[in-house]
C-alpha angles and dihedrals in degrees: 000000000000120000080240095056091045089053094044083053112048087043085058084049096053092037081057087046088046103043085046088050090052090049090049093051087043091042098038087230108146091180076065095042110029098031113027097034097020104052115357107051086032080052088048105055091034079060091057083042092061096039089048089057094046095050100033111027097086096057097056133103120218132024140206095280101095122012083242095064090044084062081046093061105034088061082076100092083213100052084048090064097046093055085046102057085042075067102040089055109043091042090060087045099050093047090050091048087056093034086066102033086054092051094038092061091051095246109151117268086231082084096061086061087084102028091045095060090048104040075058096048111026099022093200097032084067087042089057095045100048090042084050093049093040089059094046096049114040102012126261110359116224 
């Protein structure tokens, strides 16, 4: 298998995790929301993660100590998709933890239609917004 059908294949995986986290929010499902798009696809593709460091990390030149050797490492295709699918999974999970804090509390879902798209996007950037929006609404969030 080829670092790009790896990479088409783990973005199909985390379009499937996103469109069953939106179905859980619309249906109110949480087995959809908390279980399926919160924890098993995000294990999934922290288990290729994990394989794709194994198997890849030693061939690879740089490392995390200077942003030059970052560049460095991120010219491996491997090391790229690994980086990629890091992404890819903590993006999703961190869409699914807001997704339910949000609903927990009782907020409207309406305000998952901005944070959901940039949780996607921009990971952090959707973190930001919901805690924002967490600590607004219903006092300090834990």
């Amino acid at each position: 298998m080829t670092p790009s059908t790896l990479f088409s294949i783990a973005n199909a995986t985390v379009l499937a995790g996103w469109l069953v986290l939106i179905a859980g929010i619309v249906s109110k499902r949480p087995l959809l929301r908390d279980r399926i798009a919160g924890l098993y696809i995000p294990l999934a593709l922290s288990a290729v993660y994990a394989v794709l460091i194994i198997v890849f990390w030693r061939g690879t030149d740089g490392g995390f100590d200077s942003l030059e050797n970052v560049q460095k490492l991120f010219t491996s295709p491997w090391a790229a998709l690994a980086g990629w699918v890091h992404y890819l999974a903590y993006d999703l999970l961190i869409g699914a933890l807001v997704s339910r804090q949000i609903m927990e509390r009782g907020l409207s879902r309406l305000f998952l239609i901005p944070i959901l798209p940039l949780a996607f996007l921009f990971g952090p950037i959707g973190f930001v917004l919901a805690r924002i929006l967490l600590l607004t609404k219903k006092g300090i969030a834990q």
